[in-house]
C-alpha positions as CSV (number, residue, x, y, z in Angstrom):
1,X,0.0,0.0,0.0
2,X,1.3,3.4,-0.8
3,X,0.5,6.6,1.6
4,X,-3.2,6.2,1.2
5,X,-3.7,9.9,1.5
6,X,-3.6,10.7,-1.5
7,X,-6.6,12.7,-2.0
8,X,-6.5,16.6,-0.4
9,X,-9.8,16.4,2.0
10,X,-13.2,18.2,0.8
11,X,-16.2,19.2,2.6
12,X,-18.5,17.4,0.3
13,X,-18.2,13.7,-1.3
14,X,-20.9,11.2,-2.5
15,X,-20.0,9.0,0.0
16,X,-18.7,8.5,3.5
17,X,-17.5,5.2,5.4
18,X,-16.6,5.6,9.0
19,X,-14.9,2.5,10.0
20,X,-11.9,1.0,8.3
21,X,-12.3,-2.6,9.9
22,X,-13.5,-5.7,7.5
23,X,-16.8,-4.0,7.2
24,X,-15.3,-0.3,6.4
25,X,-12.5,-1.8,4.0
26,X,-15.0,-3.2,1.5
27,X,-17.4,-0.7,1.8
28,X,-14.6,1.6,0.9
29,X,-13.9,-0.6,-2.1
30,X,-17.2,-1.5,-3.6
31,X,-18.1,2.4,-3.2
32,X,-15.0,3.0,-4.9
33,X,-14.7,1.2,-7.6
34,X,-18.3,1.8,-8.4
35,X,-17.0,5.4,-9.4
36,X,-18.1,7.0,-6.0
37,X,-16.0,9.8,-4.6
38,X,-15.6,8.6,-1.1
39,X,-14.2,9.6,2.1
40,X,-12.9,7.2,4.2
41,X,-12.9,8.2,8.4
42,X,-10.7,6.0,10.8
43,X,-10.8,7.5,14.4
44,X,-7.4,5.6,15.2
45,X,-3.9,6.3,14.2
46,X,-2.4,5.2,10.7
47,X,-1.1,2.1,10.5
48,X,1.1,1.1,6.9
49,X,0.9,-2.4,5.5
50,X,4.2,-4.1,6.4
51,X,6.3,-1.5,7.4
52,X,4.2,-1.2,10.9
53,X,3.9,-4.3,11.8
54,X,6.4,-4.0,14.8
55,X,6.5,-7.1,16.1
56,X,5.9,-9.8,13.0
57,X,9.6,-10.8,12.5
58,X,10.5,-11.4,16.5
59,X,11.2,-14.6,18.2
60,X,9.7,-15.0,21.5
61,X,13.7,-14.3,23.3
62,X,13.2,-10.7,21.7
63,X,10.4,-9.7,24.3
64,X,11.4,-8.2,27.6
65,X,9.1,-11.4,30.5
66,X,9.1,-13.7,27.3
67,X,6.2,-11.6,26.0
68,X,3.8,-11.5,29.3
69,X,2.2,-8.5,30.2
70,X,3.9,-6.2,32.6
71,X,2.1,-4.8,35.8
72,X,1.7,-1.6,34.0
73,X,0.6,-3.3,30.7
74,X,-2.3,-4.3,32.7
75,X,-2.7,-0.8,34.4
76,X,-3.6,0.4,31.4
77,X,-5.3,-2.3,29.6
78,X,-7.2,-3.9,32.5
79,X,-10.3,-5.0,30.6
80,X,-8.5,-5.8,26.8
81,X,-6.6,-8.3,29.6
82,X,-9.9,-10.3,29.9
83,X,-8.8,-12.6,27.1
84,X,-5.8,-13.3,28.7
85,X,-3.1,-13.5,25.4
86,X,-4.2,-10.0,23.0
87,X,-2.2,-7.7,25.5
88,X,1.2,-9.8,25.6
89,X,3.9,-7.4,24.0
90,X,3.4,-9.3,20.7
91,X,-0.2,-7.8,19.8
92,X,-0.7,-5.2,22.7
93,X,-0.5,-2.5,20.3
94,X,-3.5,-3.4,18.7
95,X,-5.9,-3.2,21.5
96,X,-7.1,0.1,23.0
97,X,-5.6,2.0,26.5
98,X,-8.5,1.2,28.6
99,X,-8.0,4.1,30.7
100,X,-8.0,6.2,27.5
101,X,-10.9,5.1,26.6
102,X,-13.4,4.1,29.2
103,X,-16.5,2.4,29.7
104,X,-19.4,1.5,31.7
105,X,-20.4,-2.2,33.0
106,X,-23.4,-2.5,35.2
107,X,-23.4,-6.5,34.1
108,X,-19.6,-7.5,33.2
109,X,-18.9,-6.9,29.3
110,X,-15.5,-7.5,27.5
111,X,-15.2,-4.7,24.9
112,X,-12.3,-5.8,22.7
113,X,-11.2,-3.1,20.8
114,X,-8.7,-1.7,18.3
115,X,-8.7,2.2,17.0
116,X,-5.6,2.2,14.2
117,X,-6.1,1.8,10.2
118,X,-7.8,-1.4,9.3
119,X,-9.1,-2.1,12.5
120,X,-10.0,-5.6,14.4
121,X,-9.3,-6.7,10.8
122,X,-5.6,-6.9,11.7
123,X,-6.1,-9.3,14.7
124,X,-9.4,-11.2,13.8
125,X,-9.1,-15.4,14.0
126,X,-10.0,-15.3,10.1
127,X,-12.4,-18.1,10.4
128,X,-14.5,-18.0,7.5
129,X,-18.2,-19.6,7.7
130,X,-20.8,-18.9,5.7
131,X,-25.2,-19.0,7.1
132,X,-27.7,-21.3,6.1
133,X,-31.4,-20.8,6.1
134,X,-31.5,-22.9,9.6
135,X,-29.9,-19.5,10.7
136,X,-31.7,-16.9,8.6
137,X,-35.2,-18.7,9.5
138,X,-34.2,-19.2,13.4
139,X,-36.6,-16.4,14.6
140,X,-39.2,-16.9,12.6
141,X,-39.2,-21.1,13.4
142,X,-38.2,-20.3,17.7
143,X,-41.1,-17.6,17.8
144,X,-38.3,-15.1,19.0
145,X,-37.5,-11.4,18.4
146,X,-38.2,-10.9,14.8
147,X,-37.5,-12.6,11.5
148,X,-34.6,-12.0,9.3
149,X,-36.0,-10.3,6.3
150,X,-33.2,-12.1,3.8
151,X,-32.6,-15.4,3.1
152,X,-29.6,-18.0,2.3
153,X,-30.6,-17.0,-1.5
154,X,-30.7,-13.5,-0.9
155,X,-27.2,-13.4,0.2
156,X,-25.2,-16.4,-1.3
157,X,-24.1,-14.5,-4.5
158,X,-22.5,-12.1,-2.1
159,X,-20.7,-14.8,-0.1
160,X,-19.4,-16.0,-3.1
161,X,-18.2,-12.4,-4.3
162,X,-16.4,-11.9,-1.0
163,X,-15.1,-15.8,-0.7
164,X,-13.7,-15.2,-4.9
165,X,-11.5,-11.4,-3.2
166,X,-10.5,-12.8,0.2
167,X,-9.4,-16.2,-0.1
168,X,-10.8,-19.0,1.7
169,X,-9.1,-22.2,2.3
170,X,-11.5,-25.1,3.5
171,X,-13.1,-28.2,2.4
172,X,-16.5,-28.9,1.0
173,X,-19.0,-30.7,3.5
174,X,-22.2,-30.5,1.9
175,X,-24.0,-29.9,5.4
176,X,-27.6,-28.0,5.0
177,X,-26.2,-26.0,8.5
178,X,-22.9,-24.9,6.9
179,X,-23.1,-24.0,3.1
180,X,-19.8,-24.4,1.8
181,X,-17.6,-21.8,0.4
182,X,-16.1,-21.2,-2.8
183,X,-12.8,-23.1,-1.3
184,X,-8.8,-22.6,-2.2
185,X,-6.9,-25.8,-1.4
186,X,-8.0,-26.8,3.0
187,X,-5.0,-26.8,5.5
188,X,-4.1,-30.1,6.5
189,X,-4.8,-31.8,9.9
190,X,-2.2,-33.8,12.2
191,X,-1.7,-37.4,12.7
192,X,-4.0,-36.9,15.5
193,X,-6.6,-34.8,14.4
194,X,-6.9,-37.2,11.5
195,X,-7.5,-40.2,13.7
196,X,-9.9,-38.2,16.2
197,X,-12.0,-37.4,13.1
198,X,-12.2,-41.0,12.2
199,X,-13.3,-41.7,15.7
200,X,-15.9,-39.0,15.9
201,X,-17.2,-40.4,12.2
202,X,-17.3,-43.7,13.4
203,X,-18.9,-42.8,16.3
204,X,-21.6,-40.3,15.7
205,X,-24.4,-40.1,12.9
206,X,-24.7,-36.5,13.1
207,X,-21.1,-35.3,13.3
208,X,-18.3,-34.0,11.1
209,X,-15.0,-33.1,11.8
210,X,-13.3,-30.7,9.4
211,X,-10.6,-28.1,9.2
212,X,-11.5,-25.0,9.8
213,X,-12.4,-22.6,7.4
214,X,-10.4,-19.3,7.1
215,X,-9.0,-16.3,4.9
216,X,-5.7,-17.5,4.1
217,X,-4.4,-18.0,1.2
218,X,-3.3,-21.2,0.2
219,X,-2.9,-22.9,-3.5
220,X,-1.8,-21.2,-6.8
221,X,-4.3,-18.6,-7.1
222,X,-2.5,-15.4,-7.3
223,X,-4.2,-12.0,-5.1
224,X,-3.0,-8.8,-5.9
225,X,-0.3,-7.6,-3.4
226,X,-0.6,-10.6,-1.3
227,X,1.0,-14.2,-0.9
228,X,0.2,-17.3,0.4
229,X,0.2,-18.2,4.3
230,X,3.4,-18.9,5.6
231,X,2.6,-20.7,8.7
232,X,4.0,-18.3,11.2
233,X,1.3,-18.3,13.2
234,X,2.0,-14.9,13.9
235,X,-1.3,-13.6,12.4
236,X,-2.3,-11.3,16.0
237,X,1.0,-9.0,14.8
238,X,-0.3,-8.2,11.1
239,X,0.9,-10.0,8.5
240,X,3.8,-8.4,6.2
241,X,2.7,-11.8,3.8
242,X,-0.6,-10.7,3.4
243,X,-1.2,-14.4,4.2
244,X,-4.3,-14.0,5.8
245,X,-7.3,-11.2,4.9
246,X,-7.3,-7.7,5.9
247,X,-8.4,-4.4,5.1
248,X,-4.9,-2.6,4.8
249,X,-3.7,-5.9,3.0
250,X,-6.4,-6.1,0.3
251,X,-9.3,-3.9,0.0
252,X,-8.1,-0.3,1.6
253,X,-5.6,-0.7,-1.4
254,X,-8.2,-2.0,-3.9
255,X,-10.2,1.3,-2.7
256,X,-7.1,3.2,-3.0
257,X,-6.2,1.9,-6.4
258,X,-9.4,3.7,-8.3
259,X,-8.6,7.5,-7.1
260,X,-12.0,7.7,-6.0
261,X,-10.9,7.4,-2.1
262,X,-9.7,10.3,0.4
263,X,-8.5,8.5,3.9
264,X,-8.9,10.8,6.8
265,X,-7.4,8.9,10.4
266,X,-7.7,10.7,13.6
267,X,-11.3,11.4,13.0
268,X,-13.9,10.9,15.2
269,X,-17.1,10.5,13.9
270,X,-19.7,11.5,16.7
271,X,-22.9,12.7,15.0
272,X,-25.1,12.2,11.4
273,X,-26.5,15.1,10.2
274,X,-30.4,15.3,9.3
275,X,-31.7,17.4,7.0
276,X,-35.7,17.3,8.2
277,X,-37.0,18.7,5.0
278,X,-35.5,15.9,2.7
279,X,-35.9,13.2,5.3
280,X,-32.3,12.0,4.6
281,X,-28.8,12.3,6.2
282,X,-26.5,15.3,5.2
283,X,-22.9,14.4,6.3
284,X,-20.7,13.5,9.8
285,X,-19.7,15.8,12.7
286,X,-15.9,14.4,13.2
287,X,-13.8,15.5,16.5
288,X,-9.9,15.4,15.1
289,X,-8.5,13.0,17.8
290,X,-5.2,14.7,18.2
291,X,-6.4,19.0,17.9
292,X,-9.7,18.2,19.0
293,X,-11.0,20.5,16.1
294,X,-14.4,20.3,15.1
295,X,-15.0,19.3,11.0
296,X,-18.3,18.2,9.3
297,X,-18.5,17.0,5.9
298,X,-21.3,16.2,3.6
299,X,-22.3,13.2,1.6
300,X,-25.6,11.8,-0.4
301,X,-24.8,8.4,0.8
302,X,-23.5,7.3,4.4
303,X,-22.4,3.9,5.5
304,X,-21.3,3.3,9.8
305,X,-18.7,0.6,9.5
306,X,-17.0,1.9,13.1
307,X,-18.1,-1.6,15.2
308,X,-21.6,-2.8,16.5
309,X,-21.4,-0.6,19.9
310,X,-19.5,2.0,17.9
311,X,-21.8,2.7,15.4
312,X,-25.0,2.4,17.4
313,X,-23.4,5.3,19.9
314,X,-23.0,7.0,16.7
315,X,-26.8,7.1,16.0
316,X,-27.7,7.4,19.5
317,X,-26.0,10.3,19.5
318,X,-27.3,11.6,16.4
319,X,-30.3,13.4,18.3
320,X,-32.9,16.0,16.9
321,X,-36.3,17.4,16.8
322,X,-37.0,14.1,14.1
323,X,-35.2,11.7,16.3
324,X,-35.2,12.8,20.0
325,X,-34.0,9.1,21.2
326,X,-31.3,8.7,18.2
327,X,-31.4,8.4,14.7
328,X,-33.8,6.0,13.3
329,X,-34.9,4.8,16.9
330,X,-38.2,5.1,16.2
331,X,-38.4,1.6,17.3
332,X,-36.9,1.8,20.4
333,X,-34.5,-0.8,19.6
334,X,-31.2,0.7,19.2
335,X,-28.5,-0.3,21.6
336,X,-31.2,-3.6,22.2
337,X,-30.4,-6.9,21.4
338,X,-26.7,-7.3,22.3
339,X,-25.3,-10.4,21.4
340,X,-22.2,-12.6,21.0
341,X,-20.9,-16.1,20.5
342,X,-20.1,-17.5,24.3
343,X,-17.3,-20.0,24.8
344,X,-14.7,-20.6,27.4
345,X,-16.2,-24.5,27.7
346,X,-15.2,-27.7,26.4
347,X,-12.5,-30.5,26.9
348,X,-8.7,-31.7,26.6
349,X,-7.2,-34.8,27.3
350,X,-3.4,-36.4,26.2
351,X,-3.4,-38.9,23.7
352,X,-0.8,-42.5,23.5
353,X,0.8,-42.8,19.9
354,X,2.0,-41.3,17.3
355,X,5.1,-41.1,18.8
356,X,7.3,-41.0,15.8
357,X,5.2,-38.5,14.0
358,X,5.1,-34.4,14.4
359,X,4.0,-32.0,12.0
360,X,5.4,-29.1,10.1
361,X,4.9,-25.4,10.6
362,X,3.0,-23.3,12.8
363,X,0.0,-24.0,11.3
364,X,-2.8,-21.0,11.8
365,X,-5.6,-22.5,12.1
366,X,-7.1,-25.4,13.8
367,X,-10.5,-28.0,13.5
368,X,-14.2,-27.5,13.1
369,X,-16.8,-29.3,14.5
370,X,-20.1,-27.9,12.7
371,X,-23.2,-27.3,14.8
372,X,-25.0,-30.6,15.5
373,X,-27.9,-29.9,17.6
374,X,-31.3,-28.4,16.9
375,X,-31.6,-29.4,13.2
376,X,-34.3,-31.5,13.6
377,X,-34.9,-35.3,14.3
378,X,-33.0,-37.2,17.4
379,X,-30.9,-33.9,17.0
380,X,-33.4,-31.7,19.1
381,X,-33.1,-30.5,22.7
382,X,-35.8,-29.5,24.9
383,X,-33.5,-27.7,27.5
384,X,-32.1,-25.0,25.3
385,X,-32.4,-23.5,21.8
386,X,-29.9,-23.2,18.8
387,X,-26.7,-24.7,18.6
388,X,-23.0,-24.6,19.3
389,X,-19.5,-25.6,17.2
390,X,-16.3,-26.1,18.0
391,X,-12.9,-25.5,17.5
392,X,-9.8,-26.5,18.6
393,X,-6.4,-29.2,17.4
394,X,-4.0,-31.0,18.7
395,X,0.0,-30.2,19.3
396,X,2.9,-32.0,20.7
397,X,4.4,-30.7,24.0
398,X,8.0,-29.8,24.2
399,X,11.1,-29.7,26.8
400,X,8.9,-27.2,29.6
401,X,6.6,-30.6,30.2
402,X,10.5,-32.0,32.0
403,X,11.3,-29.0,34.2
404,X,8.9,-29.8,36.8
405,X,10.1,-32.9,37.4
406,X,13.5,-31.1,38.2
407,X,15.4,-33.5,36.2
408,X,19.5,-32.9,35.4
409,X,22.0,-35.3,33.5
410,X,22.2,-37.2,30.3
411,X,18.8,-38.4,30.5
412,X,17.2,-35.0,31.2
413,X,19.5,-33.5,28.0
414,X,18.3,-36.1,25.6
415,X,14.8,-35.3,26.8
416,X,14.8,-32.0,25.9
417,X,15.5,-32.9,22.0
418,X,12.8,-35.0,22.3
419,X,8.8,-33.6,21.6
420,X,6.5,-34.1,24.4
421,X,3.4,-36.1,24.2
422,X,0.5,-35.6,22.6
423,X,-2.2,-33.0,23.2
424,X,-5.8,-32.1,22.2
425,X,-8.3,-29.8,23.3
426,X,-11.6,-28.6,21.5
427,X,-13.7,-25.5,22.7
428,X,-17.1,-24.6,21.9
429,X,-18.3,-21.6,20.3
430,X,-22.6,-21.3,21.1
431,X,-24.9,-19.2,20.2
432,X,-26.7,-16.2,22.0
433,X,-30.2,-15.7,21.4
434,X,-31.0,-11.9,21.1
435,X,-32.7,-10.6,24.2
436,X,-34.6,-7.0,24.5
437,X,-32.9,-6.3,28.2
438,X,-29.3,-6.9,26.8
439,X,-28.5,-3.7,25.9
440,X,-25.7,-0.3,26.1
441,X,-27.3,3.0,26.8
442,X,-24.5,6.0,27.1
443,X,-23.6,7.9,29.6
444,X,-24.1,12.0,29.4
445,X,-22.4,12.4,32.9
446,X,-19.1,10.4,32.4
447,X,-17.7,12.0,29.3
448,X,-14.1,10.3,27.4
449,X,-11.1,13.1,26.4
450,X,-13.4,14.1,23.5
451,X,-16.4,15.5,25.4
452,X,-18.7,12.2,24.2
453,X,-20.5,10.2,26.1
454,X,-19.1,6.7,27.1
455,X,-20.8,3.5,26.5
456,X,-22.5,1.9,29.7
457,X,-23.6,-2.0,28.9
458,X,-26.3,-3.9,30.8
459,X,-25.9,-7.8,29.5
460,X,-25.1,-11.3,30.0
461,X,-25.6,-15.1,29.3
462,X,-29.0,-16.6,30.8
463,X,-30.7,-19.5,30.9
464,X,-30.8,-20.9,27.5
465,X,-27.3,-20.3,27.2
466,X,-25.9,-22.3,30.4
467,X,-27.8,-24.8,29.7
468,X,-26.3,-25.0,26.7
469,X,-23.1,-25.2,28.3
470,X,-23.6,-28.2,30.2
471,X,-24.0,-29.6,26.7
472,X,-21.0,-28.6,25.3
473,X,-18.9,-29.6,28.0
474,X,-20.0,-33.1,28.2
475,X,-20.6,-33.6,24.3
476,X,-16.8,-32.5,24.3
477,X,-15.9,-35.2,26.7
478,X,-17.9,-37.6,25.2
479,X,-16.2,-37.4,21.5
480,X,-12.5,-36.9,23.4
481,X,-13.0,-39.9,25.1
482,X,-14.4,-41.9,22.0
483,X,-11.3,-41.2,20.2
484,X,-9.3,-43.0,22.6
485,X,-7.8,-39.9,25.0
486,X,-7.0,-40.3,28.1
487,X,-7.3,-38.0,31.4
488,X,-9.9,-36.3,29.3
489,X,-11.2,-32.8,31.7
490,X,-13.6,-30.9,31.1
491,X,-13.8,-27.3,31.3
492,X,-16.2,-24.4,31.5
493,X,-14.2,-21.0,32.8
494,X,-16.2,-18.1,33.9
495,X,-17.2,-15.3,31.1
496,X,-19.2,-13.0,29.9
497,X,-20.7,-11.3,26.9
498,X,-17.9,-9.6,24.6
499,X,-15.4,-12.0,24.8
500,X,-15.7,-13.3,22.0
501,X,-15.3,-10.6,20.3
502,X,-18.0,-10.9,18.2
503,X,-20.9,-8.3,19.5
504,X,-23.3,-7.3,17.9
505,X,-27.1,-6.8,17.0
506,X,-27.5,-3.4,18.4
507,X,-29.7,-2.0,15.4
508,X,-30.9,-4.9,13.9
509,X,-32.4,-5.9,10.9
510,X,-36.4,-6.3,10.5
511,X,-39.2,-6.3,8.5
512,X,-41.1,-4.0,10.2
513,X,-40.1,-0.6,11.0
514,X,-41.8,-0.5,14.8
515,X,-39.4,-3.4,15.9
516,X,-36.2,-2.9,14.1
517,X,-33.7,-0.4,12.6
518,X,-32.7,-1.5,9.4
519,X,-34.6,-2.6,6.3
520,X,-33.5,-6.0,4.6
521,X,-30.7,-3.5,2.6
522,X,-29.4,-2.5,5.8
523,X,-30.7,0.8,4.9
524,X,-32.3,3.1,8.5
525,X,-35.7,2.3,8.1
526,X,-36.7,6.0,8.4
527,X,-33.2,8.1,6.6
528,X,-32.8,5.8,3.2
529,X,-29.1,7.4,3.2
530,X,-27.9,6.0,6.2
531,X,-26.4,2.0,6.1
532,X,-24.9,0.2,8.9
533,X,-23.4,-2.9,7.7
534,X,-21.4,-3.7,10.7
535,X,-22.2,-6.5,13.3
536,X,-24.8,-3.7,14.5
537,X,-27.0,-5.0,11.5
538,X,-27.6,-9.0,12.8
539,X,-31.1,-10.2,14.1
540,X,-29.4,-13.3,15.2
541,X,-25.6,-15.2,16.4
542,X,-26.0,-18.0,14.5
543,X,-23.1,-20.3,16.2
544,X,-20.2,-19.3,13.4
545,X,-17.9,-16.3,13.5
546,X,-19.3,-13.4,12.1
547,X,-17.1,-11.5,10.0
548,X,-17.6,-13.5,6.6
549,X,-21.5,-12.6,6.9
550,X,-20.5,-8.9,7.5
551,X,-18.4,-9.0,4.1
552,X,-21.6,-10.2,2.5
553,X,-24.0,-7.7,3.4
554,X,-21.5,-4.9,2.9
555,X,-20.9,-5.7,-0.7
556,X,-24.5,-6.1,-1.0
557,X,-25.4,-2.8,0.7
558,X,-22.9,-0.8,-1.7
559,X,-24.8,-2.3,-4.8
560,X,-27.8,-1.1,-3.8
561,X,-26.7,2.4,-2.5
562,X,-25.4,2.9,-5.9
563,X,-28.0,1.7,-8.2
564,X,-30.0,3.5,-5.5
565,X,-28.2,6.7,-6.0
566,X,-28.2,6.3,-9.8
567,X,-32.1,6.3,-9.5
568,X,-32.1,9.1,-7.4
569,X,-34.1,7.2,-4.3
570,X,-31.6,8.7,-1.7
């Protein structure tokens, strides 16, 4: 990527994207290469492809505590610490200064954040899964908060259209719960994973074990600027490979590449404009991070990209004499509806064999286990709704499983040449369903640096999701154990919503306009102009990371902005 800001900043463009994460980027390129004039607002620093990746090339010796977190590491970062690895020196960078940029927790939520170019798109876990109608129809069949108003069909063209840019490595399953992907060559599994997969198919009628699905790139096909994965496993520090799928790696330069795109960083966006006589959206108010000046600049079209809590603060602040509660809250849903995918649950055991085998690389990825529950048939639960996958691998240990035995001499020497036994652990990954009382309201009295009010959230698991978890613990024993491991534990850790990582449903989609935000276009309902295409848009979890989905619906919503625009609609 070259110096991105190449464009001298206007007042006035067709259109704007705030947010330069996975959403922002291809917004930014499908707006772009449509022929619109765009201006592109990140509120975090810059951040170059390659050349700021500080930490990609070092070993773990080159990190002052081999990488942990210092005491004042976690001074400042007390809440990104919740996942317990993001803040180690290696990726601690990427992940916000709490104290810089505080929020509110009446129930406990872990607000993972990033504010730098490209956003969560540089430290994502790139697994790549695309929805079925089991998901899309979930409401509708469960009788719960409101139906999705798209379908697999609707949005399958645009998975494919995303899956064709990205890259995503995988193998074909045929499951109705998990439509497969248009696939580059799937990473292989270990000696172990291999024969735990055989086990698990032998085992169980209803379950497959694959490798997991991700944007890497693997195979012959050649991507612009980018090259295949390298199995560093490094993937948390940026990639200077462009192995794996990010914004400043693929489509921030794609956007870049057509002229059409001004980048603005340091901006944050705080406020949509209404114009009450044309019933649309005029432009942003933007706070510079760094001067604290005030800017506004216009637009016909406006797309939020900034994050599900991000960009429903946005419209919550957006107040006026049309939309006294936020903009396009007519409903009284926005900031409703949080959701996330909980995990923290599952099982590990050791495993006899093998002994002569290992495996090569640092691969960055791991297995799959695709939702088998609630599909119908012997498959059905009457103690909780939806479903839950998993993910997880096995590894060989190394010398550090010898130190506590406090071994010295010959033997303890030729030990530590020698791999450890075998390991393997899978975690599950369930869904949330998306209740009214999980929400985030802000905060007028405890303002941030910039004057803006700070996000306060009210949410959690209940019932239907820890009873879930009882299910995934022991269903995670019970395939461990079947493939012949021993000391097989069980685990399920305490946590909340947000870890994650994948929040959203703050202004979801409907079909009616008294109990949602968003039309089936991810257009506001009530200002045509406005399109959030963020995880801010989703009416339900579904059990499979998020971000592929968001892709989808963000090359979709630029399509229909534009032919939109071109009718002159909004």
């Amino acid at each position: 990527m070259s110096k991105l800001n190449n464009n001298e900043v206007q007042d006035s463009y067709d259109a704007i994207v705030v947010g330069t994460g996975i959403s922002g980027g291809w917004a930014a390129k499908e707006l772009c290469e449509k022929g619109l004039k765009t201006l592109v607002l990140e509120r975090g620093r810059m951040v170059k492809h390659i050349e700021d990746y500080e930490t990609a090339n070092l070993d773990p010796w080159d990190f002052p505590n081999a990488g942990e977190p210092t005491r004042e590491d976690i001074e400042k970062q007390p809440k990104q610490n919740r996942t317990g690895y993001t803040t180690n020196a290696a990726s601690k960078m990427w992940f916000v200064n709490d104290l810089e940029h505080p929020y509110n927790e009446i129930r406990r939520f872990d607000w993972m954040r990033g504010y730098h170019l490209g956003g969560r798109s540089l430290q994502w876990g790139r697994q790549s899964y695309r929805w079925s109608d089991i998901d899309f129809t979930a409401n509708l069949k469960d009788g719960i908060a409101v139906d999705w108003p798209v379908r697999y069909k609707d949005i399958a063209p645009w998975y494919s259209k995303v899956e064709e840019f990205i890259g995503v490595s995988g193998e074909a399953l045929n499951l109705p719960q998990l439509p497969d992907s248009d696939f580059l060559p799937a990473m292989e599994m270990n000696c172990v994973e291999e024969h735990f997969k055989n086990k698990v198919t032998e085992g169980f009628d209803d379950r497959a074990v694959t490798i997991g699905r991700v944007a890497h790139i693997t195979g012959t096909k050649n991507f612009d600027g980018r090259t295949k994965c390298q199995y560093r496993n490094r993937c948390i520090r940026g990639c200077p490979f462009g192995g794996y799928f990010s914004s400043l790696s693929s489509t921030l330069p794609a956007a870049e590449a057509t002229g059409n795109m001004t980048l603005r960083t340091d901006s944050i966006v705080h406020e949509v404009m209404y114009d009450p006589d044309t019933k649309k959206a005029t432009g942003v108010k933007v706070i510079d991070r760094l001067t604290k000046e005030t800017h506004e600049f216009k637009a016909k079209v406006i797309f939020l990209c900034a994050s599900a809590i991000a960009s429903t603060s946005i419209l919550m602040q957006s107040k006026s004499d049309r939309f006294p509660n936020g903009m396009g809250n007519d409903s009284d849903q926005l900031g409703r509806n949080i959701m996330d995918h909980h995990l923290g649950v599952g099982a590990s055991g050791k495993f006899d064999g093998f002994e002569d085998k290992y495996y090569k690389g640092r691969r960055p990825n791991g297995i799959y286990i695709p939702r088998f529950r609630n599909l119908g048939g012997a498959s059905d639960r009457k103690d909780y709704k939806r479903g839950f996958g998993y993910q997880g691998g096995a590894s060989r240990g190394n010398w550090e499983e010898t130190v506590a035995e406090l071994s010295y001499g010959k033997d303890f020497k030729d030990s530590i040449l020698k791999p450890g036994g075998w390991r393997m652990g899978i975690g599950g990954f369930g869904e949330v369903l998306p209740y009214e009382d999980n929400r985030m309201t802000l905060d007028y009295e405890k303002l941030d640096s910039w004057g803006l009010p700070t996000v306060t959230f009210d949410a959690d698991l209940q019932e239907n999701e820890f009873n879930m978890r009882k299910d995934m613990q022991e269903s995670a024993v019970e395939m461990l154990e079947k493939a012949g491991l021993r000391d097989v534990k069980g685990h399920d850790g305490p946590t909340g919503l947000g870890l994650g990582i994948h929040e959203m449903g703050t202004a979801r989609m409907g079909r009616n306009r008294k109990t949602s935000v968003l039309n089936g276009n991810n257009q506001l309902h009530d200002v045509p102009n406005v399109y959030v295409t963020d995880g801010a848009f989703m009416t339900s979890a579904s059990c499979v990371n998020p971000s592929l989905t968001y892709m989808a619906f963000t090359a979709r919503a630029a399509d229909h902005a534009v032919k939109e625009l071109k009718k002159g609609n909004i």
